[in-house]
C-alpha positions as CSV (number, residue, x, y, z in Angstrom):
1,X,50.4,146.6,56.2
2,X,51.7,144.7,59.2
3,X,53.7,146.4,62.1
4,X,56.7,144.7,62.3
5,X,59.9,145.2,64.4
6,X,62.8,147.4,62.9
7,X,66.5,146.0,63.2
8,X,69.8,147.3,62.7
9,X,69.4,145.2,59.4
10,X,66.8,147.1,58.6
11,X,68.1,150.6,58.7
12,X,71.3,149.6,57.1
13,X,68.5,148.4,53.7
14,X,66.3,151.8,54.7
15,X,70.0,153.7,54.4
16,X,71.5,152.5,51.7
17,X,68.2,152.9,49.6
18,X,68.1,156.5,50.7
19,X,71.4,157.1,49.4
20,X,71.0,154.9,46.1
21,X,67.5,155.6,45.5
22,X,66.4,151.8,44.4
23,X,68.4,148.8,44.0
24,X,68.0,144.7,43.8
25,X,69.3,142.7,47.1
26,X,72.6,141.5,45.2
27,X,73.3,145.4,44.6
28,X,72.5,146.0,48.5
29,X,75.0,143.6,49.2
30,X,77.1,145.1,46.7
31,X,77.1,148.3,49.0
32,X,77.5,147.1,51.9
33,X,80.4,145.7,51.1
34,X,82.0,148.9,50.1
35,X,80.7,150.7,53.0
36,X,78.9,149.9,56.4
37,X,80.1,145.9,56.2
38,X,84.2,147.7,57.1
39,X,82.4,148.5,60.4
40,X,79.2,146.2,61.2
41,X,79.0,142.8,59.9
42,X,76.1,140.8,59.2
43,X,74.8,137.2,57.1
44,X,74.8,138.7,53.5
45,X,71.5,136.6,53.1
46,X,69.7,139.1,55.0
47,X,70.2,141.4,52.4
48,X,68.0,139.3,50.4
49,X,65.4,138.1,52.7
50,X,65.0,142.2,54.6
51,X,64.0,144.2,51.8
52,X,60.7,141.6,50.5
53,X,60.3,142.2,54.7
54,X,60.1,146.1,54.5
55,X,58.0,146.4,51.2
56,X,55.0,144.0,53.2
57,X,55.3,146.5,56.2
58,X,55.7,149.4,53.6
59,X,59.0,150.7,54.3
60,X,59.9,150.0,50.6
61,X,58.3,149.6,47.3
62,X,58.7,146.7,45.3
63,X,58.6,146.1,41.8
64,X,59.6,143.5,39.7
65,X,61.8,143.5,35.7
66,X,59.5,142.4,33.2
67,X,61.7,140.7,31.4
68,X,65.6,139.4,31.7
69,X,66.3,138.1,35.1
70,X,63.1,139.6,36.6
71,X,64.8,140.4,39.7
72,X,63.1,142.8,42.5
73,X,63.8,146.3,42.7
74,X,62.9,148.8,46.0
75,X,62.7,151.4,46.5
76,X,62.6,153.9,50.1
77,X,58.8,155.1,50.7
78,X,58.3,157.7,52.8
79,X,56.8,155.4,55.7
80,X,60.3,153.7,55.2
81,X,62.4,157.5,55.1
82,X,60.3,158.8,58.0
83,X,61.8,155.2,60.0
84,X,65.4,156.2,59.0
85,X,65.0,159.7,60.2
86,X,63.5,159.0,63.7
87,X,66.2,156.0,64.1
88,X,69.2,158.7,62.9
89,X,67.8,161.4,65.0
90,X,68.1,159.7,68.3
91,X,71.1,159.6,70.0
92,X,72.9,156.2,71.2
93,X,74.7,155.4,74.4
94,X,75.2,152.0,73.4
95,X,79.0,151.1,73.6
96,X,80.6,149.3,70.8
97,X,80.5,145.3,71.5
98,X,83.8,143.9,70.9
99,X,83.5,140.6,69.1
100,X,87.3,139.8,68.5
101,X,87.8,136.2,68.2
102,X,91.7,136.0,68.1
103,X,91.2,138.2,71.5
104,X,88.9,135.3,72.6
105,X,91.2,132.5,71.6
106,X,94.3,134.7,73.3
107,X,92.5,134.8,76.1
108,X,91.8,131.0,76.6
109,X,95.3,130.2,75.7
110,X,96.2,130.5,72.3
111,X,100.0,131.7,71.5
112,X,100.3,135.6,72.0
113,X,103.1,135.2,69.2
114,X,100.8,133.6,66.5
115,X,98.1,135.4,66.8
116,X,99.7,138.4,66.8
117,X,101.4,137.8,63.7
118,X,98.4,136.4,62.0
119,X,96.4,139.5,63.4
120,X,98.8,142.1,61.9
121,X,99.0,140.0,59.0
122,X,95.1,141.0,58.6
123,X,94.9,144.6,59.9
124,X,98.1,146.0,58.1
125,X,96.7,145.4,54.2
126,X,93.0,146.2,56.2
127,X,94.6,149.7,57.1
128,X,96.2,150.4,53.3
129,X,92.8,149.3,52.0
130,X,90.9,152.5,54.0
131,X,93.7,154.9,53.6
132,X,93.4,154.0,49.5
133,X,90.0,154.5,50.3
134,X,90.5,158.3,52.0
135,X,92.7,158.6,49.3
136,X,89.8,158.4,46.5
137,X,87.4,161.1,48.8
138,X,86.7,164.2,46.6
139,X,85.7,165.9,49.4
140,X,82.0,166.0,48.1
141,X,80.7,162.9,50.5
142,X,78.9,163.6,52.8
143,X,80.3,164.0,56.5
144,X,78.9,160.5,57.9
145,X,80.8,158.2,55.5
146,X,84.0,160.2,55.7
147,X,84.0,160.6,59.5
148,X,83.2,156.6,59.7
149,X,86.2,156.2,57.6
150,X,88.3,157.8,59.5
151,X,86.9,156.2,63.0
152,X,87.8,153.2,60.8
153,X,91.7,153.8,60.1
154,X,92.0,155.3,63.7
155,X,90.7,152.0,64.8
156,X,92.7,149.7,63.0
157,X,95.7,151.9,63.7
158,X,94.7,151.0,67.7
159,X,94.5,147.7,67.0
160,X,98.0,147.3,65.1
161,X,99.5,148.8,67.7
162,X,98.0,146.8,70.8
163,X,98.6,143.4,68.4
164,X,102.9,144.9,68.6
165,X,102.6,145.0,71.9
166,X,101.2,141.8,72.2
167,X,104.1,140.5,69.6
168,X,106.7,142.4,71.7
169,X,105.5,140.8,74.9
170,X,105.5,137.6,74.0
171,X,109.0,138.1,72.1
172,X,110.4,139.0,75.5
173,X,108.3,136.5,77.8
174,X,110.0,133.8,75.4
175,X,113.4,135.3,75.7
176,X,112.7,135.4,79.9
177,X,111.4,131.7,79.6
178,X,115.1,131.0,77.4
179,X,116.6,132.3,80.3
180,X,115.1,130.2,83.2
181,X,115.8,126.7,81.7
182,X,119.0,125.3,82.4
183,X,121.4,124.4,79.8
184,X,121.2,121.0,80.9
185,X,117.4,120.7,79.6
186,X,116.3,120.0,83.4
187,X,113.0,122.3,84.6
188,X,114.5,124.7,87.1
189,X,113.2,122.8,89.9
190,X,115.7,120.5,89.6
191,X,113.8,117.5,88.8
């Protein structure tokens, strides 16, 4: 077995194949798409490269259909469920990282209007899409998922409502601007 180094990767495979027992890469990117990929984002292929990873280091069994397509199958082992439980068990100060790129385009100059409207063009069907997804909770999950959920809709509630404001200040920074030219089409400094 090598030693190899753990990544955030890592614990999302070691996680979801606690909670689903065994599954194939294309069925780990399956889940990821209904559940941590709302709230951390990563290349899809490393769902298919991490879990051959974690079966050499022992984190995860492998074993291969004899027939059909013959795809891979892993499973957690308990090196790999001993991992997830030191890694959940320890606390994190780490603050969220704030990767926003219409937030980085506004900030180098890109119209406040524009993005705004694209942005809540985004988050509004983003926000129905979760509280459908609240909507279908039985009240049997497990308290992790649902409170990430709701962290979720809270957060794209936040974000709707700072993308208005950006909307509404640009609506009135254009309306000032209206009221500075003069009628003539000169700039105000007369020239």
């Amino acid at each position: 077995m090598q030693e190899i180094q753990l990544t955030p990767t890592s614990y999302i495979v070691l996680g979801l194949l606690d909670q689903a027992s065994e599954a194939t890469p294309y069925e780990l990117k399956q889940m990821v798409e209904l559940s941590v990929g709302h709230f951390w984002s990563l290349p899809r292929w490393q769902l298919y490269a991490e879990p051959a990873r974690l079966a050499r280091a022992g984190y995860l069994t492998e074993t291969q259909e004899q027939d059909g397509r013959r795809r891979k199958r892993y499973a957690l082992t308990e090196r790999g469920r001993d991992a997830l439980g030191r890694w959940t068990g320890a606390p994190t100060q780490q603050i969220t990282e704030l990767r926003d790129l219409a937030f980085l385009k506004l900030y180098f100059g890109a119209d406040p209007a524009a993005m705004a409207e694209a942005q809540l063009a985004a988050l509004r069907p983003l926000l129905k899409t979760y509280q459908a997804m609240r909507g279908t909770n039985t009240g049997d999950e497990p308290g992790g998922p649902r409170q990430t959920l709701e962290a979720g809709i809270e957060y794209v509630r936040t974000s709707i409502r700072a993308w208005e404001r950006i909307a509404r200040e640009a609506a009135l920074g254009a309306a000032g601007a209206a009221r500075t030219q003069p009628s003539d089409g000169a700039k105000p400094n007369g020239t």
